[in-house]
C-alpha positions as CSV (number, residue, x, y, z in Angstrom):
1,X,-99.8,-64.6,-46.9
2,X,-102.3,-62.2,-44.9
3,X,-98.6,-60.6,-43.5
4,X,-97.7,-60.0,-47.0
5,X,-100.7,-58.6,-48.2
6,X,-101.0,-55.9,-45.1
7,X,-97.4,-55.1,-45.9
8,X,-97.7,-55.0,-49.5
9,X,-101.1,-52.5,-49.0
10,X,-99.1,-50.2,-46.7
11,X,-95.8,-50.1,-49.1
12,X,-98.4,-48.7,-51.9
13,X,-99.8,-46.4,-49.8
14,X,-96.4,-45.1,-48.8
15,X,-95.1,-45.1,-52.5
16,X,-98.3,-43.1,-53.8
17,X,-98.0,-40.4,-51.1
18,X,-100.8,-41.8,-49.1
19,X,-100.2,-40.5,-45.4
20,X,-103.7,-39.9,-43.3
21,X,-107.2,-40.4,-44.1
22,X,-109.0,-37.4,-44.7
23,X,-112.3,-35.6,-42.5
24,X,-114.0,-39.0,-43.0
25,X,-113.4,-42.2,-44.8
26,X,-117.6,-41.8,-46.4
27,X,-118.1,-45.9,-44.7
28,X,-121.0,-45.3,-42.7
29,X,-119.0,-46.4,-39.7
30,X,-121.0,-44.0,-36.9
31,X,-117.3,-43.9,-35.6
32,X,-116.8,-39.5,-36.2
33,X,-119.6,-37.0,-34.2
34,X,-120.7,-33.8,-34.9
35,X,-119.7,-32.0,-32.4
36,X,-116.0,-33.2,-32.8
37,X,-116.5,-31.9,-36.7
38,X,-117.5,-28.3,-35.3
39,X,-114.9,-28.4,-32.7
40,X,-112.0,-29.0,-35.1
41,X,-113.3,-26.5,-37.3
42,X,-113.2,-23.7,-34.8
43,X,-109.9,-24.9,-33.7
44,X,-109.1,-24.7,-37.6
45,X,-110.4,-21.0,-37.6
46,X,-108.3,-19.9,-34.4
47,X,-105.1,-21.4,-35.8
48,X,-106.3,-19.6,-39.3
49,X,-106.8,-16.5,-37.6
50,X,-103.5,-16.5,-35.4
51,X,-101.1,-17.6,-38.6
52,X,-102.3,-14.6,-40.2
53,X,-101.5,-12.4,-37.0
54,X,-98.2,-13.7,-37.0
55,X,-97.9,-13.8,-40.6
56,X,-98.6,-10.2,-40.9
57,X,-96.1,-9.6,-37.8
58,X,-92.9,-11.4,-39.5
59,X,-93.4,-9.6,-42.6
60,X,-92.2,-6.4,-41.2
61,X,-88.6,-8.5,-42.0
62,X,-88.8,-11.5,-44.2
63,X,-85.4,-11.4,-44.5
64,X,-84.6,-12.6,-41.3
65,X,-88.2,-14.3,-40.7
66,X,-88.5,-16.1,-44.1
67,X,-88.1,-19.7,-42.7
68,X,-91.1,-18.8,-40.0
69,X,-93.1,-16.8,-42.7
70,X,-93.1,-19.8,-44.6
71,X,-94.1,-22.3,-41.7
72,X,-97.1,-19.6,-40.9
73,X,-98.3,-20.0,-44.7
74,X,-98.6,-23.6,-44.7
75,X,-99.7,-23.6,-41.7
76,X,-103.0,-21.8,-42.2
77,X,-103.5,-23.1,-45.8
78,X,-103.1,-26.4,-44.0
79,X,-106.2,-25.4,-41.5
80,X,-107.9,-23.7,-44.3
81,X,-107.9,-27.3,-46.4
82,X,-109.1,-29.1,-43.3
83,X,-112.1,-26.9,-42.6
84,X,-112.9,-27.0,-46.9
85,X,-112.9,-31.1,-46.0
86,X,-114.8,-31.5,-42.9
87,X,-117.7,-29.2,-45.0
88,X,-117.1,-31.2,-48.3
89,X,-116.7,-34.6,-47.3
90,X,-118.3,-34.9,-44.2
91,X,-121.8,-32.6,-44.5
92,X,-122.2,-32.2,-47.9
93,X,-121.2,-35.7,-48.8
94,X,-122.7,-37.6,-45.7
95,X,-125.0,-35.5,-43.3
96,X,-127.0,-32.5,-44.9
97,X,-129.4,-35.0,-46.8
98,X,-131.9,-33.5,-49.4
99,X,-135.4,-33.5,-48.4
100,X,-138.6,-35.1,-49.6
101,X,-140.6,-34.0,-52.0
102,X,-143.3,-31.5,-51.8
103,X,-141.7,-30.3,-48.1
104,X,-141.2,-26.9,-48.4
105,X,-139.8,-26.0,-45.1
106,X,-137.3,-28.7,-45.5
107,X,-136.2,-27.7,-48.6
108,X,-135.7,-23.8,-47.6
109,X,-133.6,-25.2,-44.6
110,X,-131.5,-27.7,-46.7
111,X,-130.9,-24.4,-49.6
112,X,-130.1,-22.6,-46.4
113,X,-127.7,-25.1,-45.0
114,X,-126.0,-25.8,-48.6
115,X,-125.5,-21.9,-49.0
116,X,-124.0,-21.5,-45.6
117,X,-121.8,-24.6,-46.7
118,X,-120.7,-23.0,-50.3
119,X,-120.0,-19.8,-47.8
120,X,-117.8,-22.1,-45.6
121,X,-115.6,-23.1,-48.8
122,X,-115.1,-20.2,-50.2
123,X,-114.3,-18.1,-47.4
124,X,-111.7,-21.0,-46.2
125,X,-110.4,-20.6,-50.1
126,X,-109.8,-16.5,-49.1
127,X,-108.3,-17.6,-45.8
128,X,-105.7,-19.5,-48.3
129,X,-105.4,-16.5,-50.4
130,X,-105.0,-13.6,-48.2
131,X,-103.7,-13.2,-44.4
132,X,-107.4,-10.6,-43.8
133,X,-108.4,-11.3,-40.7
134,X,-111.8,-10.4,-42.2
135,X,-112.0,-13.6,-43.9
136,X,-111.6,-15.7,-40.9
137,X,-114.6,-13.6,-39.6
138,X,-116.7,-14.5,-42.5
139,X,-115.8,-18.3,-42.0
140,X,-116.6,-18.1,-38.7
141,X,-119.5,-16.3,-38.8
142,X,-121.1,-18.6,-41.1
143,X,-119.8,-22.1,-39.7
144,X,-122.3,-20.4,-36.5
145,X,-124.9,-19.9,-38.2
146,X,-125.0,-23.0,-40.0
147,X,-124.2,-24.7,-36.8
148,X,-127.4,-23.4,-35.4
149,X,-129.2,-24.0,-38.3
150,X,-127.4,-27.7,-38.3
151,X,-128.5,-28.6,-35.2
152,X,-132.5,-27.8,-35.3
C-alpha cells in the first residue's frame, strides 16, 4: 500500500507539471545555508550577464542564430527567476525577520535589508526584460550590499 501511495504522489506530481522544488521548500529543515543562497545567486548573475553578451552577439544574424538566440533568452530569464526566488522565498519568506518593537536600529536595518530585497526583484524582472548589461550591474550591486548588510 505504502508502494502505491509513493507511486500514486509522484504520478500527480508528474501530471500537474511538478518537476523540482523551488529555492526552498519553507520546512524549517536547517538543510539550505546562506552562503550557498549568495553563491548561486552570483552564479545566477554571471550566467545573466553572459546570455546577454551572447544574446546581443547572435542578434547581428537571427536568421541563422534563431535556435541559439532562443536558448540564450530562456536561459537568462531562467537565472533571472531563480535569483527573484532565492530573495522571495528564502529571505523574505524565511530569514530577514521583523524586529521588535521600540528597536530603532533594528528596524532601519530590516527597511534597509527589505529595500535592497525589493531592488533585487525588480532589477532580476529588467534582467528578464532587456539584454542591458546595466541591469545585471544594478542586481549585482545590490545583492553586495545587502549581503554585507545581511551578514552584520
Amino acid at each position: 500500500m505504502r508502494t502505491l501511495t509513493i507511486l500514486t504522489l509522484v504520478t500527480v506530481g508528474w501530471l500537474s507539471g511538478f518537476t523540482q522544488a523551488g529555492a526552498h521548500c519553507e520546512i524549517p529543515c536547517g538543510i539550505y545555508g546562506d552562503d550557498a543562497r549568495f553563491t548561486a545567486i552570483f552564479e545566477d548573475l554571471t550566467t545573466i550577464e553572459k546570455s546577454m553578451n551572447q544574446i546581443n552577439t547572435l542578434s547581428s544574424d537571427p536568421g541563422t542564430n534563431a535556435n541559439q538566440l532562443v536558448r540564450w533568452v530562456n536561459n537568462k530569464e531562467t537565472h533571472a527567476d531563480r535569483i527573484r526566488d532565492v530573495v522571495a522565498q528564502y529571505f523574505l519568506a524565511q530569514r530577514v525577520k521583523a524586529p521588535a518593537e521600540g528597536d530603532a536600529e533594528a528596524a532601519q536595518a530590516y527597511h534597509r535589508k527589505l529595500t535592497l530585497l525589493h531592488q533585487m526583484i525588480q532589477a532580476a524582472m529588467k534582467c528578464k526584460q532587456t539584454v542591458d548589461v546595466v541591469n545585471v550591474k544594478k542586481l549585482h550591486d545590490a545583492a553586495h550590499a545587502f549581503l554585507e548588510l545581511y551578514q552584520k
